[in-house]
N, CA and C atoms as an extended XYZ file, in Angstrom:
342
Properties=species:S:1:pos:R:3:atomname:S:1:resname:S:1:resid:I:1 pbc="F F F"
N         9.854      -15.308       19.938 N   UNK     1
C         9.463      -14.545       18.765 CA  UNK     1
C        10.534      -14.702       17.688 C   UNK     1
N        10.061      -14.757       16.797 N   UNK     2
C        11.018      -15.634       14.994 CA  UNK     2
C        11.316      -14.038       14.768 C   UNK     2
N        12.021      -14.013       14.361 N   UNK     3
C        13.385      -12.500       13.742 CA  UNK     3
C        13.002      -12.800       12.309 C   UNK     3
N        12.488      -11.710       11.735 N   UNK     4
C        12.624      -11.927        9.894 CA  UNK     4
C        13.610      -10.574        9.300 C   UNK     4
N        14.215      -11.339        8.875 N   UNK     5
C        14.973       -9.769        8.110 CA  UNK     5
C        14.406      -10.295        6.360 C   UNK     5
N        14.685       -8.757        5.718 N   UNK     6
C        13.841       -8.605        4.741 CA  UNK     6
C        14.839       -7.314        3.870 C   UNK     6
N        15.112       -7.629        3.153 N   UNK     7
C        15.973       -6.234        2.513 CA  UNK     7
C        15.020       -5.976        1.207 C   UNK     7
N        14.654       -4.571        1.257 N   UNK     8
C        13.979       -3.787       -0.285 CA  UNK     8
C        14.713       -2.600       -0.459 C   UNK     8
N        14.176       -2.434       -1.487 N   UNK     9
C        14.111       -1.394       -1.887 CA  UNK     9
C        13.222       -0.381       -2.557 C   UNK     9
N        13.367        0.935       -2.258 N   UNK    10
C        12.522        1.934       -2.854 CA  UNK    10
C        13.072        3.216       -3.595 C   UNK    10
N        12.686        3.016       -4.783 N   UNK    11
C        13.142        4.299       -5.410 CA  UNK    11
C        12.172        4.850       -6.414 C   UNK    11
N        12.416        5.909       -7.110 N   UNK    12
C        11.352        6.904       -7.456 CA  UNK    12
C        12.077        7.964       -8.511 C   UNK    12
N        11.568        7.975       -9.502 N   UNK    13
C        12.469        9.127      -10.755 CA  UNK    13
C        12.029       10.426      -10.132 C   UNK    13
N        12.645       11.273      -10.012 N   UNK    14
C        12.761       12.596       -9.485 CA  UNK    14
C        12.294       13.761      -10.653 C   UNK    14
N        11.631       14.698      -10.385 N   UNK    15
C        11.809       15.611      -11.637 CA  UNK    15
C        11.666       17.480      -10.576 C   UNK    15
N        12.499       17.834      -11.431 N   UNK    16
C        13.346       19.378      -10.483 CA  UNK    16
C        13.795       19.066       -9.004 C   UNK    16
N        13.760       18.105       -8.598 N   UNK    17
C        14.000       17.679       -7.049 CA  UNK    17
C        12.860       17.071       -6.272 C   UNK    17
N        11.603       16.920       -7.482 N   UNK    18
C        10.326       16.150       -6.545 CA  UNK    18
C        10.230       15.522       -7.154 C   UNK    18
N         9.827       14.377       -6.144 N   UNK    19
C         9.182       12.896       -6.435 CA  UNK    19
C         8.022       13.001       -7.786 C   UNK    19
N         8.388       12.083       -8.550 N   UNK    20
C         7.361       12.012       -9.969 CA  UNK    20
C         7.070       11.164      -10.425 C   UNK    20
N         7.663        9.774      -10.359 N   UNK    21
C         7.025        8.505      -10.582 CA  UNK    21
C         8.007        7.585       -9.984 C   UNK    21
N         6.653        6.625       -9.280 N   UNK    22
C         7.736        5.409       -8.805 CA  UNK    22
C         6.539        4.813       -8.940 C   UNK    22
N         6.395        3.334       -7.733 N   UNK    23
C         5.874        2.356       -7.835 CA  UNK    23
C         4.165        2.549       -7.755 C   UNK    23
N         3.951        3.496       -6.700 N   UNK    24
C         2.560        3.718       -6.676 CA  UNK    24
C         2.206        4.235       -8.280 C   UNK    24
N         2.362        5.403       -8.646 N   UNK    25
C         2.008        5.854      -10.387 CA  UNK    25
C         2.159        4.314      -11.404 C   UNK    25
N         3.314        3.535      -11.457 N   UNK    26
C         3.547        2.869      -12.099 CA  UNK    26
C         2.213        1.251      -12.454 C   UNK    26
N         1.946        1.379      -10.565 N   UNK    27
C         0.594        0.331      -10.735 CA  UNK    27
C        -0.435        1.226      -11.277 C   UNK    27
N        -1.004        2.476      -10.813 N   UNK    28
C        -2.032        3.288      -11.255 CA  UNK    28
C        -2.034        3.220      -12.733 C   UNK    28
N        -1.072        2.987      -13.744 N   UNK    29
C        -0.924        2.915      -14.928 CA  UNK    29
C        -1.383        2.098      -15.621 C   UNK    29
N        -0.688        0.987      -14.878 N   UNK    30
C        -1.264       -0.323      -15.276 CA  UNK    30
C        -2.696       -1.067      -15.063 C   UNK    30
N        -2.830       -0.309      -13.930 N   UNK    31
C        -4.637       -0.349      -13.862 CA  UNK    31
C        -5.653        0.038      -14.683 C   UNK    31
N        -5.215        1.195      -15.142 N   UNK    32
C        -5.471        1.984      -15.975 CA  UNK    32
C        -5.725        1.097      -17.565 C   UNK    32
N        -4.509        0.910      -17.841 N   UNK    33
C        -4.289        0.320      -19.020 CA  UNK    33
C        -5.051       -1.261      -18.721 C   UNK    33
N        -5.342       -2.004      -17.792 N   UNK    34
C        -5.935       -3.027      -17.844 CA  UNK    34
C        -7.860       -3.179      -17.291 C   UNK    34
N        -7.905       -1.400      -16.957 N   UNK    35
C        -9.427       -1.623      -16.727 CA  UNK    35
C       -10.126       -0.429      -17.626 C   UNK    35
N        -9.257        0.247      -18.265 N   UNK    36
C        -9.581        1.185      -19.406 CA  UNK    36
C       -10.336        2.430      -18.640 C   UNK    36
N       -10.083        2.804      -17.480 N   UNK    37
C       -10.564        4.240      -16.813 CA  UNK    37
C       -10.003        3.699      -15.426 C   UNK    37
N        -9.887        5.516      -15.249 N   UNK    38
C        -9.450        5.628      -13.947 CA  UNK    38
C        -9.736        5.417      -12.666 C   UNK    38
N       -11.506        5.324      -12.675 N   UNK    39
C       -11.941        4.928      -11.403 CA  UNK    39
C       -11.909        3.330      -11.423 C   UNK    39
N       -12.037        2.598      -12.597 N   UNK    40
C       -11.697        1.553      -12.572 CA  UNK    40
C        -9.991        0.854      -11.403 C   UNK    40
N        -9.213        1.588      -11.842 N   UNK    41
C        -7.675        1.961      -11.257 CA  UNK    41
C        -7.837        1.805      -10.140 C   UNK    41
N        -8.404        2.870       -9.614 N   UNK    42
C        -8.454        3.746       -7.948 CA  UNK    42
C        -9.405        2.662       -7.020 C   UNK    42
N        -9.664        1.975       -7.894 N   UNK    43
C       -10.807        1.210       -6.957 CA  UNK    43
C        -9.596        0.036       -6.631 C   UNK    43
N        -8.887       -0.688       -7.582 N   UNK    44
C        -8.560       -1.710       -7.946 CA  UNK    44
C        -7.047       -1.312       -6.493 C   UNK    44
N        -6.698       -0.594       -6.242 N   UNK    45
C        -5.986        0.457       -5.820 CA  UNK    45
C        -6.491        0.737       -4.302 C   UNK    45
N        -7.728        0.475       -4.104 N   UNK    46
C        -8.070        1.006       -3.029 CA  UNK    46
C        -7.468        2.394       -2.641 C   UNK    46
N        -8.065        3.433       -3.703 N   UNK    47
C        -7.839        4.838       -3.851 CA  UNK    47
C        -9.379        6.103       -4.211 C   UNK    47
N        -9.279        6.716       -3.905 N   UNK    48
C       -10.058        7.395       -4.359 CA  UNK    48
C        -9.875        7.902       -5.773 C   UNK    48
N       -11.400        8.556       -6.141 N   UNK    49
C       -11.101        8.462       -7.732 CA  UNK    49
C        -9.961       10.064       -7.574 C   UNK    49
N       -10.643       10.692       -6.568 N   UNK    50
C        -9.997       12.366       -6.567 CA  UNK    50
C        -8.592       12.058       -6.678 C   UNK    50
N        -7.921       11.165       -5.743 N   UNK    51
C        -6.449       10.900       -5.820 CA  UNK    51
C        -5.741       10.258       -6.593 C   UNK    51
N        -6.687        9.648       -7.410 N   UNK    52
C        -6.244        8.963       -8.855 CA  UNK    52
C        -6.165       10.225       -9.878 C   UNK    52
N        -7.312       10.699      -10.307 N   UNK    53
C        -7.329       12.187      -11.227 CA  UNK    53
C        -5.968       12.294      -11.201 C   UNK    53
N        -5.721       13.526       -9.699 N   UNK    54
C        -4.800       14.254       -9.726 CA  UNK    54
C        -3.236       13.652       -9.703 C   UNK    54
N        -3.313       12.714       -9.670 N   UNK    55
C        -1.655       11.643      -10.038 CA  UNK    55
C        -1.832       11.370      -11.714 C   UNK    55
N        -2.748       10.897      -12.191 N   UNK    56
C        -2.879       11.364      -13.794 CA  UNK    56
C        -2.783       12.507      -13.593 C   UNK    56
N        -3.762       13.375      -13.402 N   UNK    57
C        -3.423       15.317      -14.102 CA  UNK    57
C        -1.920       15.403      -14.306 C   UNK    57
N        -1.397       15.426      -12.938 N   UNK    58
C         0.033       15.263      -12.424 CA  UNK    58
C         1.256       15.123      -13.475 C   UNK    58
N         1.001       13.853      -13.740 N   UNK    59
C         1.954       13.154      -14.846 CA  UNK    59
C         1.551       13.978      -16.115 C   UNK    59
N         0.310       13.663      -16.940 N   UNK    60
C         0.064       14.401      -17.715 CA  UNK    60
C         0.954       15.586      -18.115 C   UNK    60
N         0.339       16.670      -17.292 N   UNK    61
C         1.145       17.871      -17.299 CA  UNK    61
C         2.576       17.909      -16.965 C   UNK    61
N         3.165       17.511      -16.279 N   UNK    62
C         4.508       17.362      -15.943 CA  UNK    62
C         5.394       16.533      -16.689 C   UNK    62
N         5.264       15.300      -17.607 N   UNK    63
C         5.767       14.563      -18.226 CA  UNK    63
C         6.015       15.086      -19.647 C   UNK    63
N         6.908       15.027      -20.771 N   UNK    64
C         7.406       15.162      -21.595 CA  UNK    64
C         6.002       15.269      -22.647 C   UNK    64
N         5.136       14.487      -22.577 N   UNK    65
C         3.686       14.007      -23.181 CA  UNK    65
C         2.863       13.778      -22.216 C   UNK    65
N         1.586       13.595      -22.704 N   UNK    66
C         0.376       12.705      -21.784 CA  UNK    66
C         0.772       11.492      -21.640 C   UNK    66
N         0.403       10.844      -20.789 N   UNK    67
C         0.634        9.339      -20.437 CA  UNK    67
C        -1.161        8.780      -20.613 C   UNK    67
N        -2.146        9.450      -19.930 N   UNK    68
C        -3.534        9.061      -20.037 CA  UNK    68
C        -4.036        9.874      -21.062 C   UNK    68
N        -4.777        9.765      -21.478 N   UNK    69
C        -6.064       10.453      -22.602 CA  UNK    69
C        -7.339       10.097      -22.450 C   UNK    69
N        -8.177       10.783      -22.650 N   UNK    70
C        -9.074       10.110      -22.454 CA  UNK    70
C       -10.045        9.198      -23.649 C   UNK    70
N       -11.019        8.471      -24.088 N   UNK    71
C       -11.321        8.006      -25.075 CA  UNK    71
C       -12.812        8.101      -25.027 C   UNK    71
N       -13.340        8.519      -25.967 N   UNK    72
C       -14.737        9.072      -26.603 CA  UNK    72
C       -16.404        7.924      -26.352 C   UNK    72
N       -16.877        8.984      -25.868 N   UNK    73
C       -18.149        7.665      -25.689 CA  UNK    73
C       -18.566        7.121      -26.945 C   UNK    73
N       -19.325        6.321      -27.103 N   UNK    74
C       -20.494        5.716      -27.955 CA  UNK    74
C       -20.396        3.948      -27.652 C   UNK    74
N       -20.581        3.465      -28.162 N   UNK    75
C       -21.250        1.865      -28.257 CA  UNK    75
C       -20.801        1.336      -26.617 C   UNK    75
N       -19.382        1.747      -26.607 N   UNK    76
C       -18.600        0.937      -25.723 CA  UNK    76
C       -18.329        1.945      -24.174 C   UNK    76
N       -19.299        3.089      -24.798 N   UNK    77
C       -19.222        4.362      -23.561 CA  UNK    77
C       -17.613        4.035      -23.416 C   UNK    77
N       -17.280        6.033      -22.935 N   UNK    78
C       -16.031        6.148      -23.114 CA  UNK    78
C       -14.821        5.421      -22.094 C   UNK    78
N       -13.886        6.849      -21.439 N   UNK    79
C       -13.076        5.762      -20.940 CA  UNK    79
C       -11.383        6.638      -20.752 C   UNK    79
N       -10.721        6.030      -20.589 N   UNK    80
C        -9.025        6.528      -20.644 CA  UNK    80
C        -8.182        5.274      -20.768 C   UNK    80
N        -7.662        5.594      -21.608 N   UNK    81
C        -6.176        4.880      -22.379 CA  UNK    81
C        -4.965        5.047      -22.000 C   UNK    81
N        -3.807        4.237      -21.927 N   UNK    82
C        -2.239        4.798      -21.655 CA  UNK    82
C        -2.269        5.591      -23.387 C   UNK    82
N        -1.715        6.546      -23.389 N   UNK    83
C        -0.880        6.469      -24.644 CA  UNK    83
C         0.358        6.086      -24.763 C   UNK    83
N         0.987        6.193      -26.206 N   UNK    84
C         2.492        5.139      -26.289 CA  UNK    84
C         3.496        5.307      -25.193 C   UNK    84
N         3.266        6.922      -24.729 N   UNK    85
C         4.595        7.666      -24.164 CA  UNK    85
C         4.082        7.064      -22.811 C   UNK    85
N         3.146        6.840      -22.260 N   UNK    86
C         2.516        5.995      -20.823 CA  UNK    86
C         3.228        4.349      -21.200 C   UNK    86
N         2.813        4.129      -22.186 N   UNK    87
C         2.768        2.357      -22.385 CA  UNK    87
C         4.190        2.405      -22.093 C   UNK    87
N         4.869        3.266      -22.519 N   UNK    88
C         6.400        3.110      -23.023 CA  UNK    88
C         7.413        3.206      -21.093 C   UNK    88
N         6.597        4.244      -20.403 N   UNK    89
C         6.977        4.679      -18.599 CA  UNK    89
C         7.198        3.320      -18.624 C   UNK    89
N         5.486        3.177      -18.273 N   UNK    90
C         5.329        1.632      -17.683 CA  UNK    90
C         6.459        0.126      -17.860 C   UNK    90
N         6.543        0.029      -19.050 N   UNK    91
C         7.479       -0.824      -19.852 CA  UNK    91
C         9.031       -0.413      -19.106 C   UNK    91
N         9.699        0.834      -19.265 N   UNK    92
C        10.777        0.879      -19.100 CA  UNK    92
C        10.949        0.381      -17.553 C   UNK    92
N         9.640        1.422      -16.716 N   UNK    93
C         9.665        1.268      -15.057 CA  UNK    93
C         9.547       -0.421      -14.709 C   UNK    93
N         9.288       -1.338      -15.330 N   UNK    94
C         8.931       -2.573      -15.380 CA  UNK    94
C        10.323       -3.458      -16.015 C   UNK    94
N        11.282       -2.872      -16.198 N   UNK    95
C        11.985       -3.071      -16.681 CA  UNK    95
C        12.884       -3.112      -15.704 C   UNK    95
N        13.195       -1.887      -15.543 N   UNK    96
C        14.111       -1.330      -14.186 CA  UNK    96
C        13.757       -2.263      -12.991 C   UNK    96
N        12.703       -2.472      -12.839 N   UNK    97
C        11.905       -3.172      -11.635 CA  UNK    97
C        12.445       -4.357      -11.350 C   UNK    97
N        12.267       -5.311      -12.662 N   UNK    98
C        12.965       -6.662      -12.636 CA  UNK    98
C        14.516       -6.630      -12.151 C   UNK    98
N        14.994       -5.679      -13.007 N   UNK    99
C        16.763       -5.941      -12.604 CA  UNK    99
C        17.209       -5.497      -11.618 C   UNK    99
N        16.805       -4.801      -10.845 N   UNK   100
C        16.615       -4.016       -9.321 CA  UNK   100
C        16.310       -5.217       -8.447 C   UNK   100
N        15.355       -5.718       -8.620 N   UNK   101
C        15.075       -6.963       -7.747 CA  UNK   101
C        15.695       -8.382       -7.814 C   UNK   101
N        16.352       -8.444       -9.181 N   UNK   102
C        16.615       -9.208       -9.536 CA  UNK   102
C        18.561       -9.113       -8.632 C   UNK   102
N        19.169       -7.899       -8.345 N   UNK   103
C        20.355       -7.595       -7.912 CA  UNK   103
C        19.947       -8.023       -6.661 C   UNK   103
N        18.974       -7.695       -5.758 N   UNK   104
C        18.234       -7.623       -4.076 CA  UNK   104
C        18.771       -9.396       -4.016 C   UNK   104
N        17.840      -10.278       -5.167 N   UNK   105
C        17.701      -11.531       -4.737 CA  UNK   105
C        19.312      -12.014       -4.683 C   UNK   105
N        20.612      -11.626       -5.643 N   UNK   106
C        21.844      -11.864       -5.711 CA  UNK   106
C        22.552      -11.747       -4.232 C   UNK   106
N        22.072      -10.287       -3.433 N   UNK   107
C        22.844       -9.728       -2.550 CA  UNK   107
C        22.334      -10.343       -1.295 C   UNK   107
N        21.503      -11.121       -1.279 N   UNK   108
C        20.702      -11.730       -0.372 CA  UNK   108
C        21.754      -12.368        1.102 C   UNK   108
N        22.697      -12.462        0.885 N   UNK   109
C        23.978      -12.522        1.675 CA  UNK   109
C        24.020      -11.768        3.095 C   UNK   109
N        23.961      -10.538        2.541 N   UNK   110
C        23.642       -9.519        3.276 CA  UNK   110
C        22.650       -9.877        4.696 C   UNK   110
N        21.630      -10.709        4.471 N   UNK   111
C        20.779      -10.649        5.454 CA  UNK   111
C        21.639      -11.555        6.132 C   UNK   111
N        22.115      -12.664        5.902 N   UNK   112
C        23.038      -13.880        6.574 CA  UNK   112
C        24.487      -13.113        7.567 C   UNK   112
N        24.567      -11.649        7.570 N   UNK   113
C        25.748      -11.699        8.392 CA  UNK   113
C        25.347      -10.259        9.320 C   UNK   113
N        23.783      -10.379        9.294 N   UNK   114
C        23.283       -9.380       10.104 CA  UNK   114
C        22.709      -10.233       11.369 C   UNK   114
């Protein structure tokens, strides 16, 4: 049997001492923002729509601003949007993401003297 070692990492912005956004919210976002509603997301996600809602509600209410909104029916029937202060999570968390992983691939050493 072949031995794989594998080093990650996981981390998550905290808010009063609970977990509030990390990687799961961060794809839900982006789903979001690339299928223009939430059940769109949750599917894409292999999530339910109920457990999608309430991780939007979630953020929503708990975040500085809304991150989702929702957007108005007619021609194009409605829908939900990131707003800027969402576009802006996403972006920074995507940010962080790269250089985080980008340190993992440097330290890669590590697995060589385990």
């Amino acid at each position: 049997m072949e031995t794989t070692l594998e080093l990650r990492l996981t981390y998550w912005v905290y808010l009063n001492g609970i977990r509030f956004f990390g990687p799961g919210r961060a794809e839900l976002l982006a789903h979001i923002q690339e299928t223009g509603s939430i059940s769109g997301a949750a599917k894409a996600m292999e999530m339910s729509y109920k457990k999608a809602w309430r991780m939007v509600e979630e953020m929503n209410l708990e975040g500085k601003s809304p991150y989702v909104v929702a957007k108005k029916g007619g021609k194009e029937g409605g829908g939900t949007a990131l707003t800027e202060r969402g576009k802006a999570v996403v972006a920074a968390y995507n940010r962080l993401d790269h250089k985080l992983q980008a340190l993992l691939k440097e330290e890669q050493e590590l697995l060589d003297l385990i």
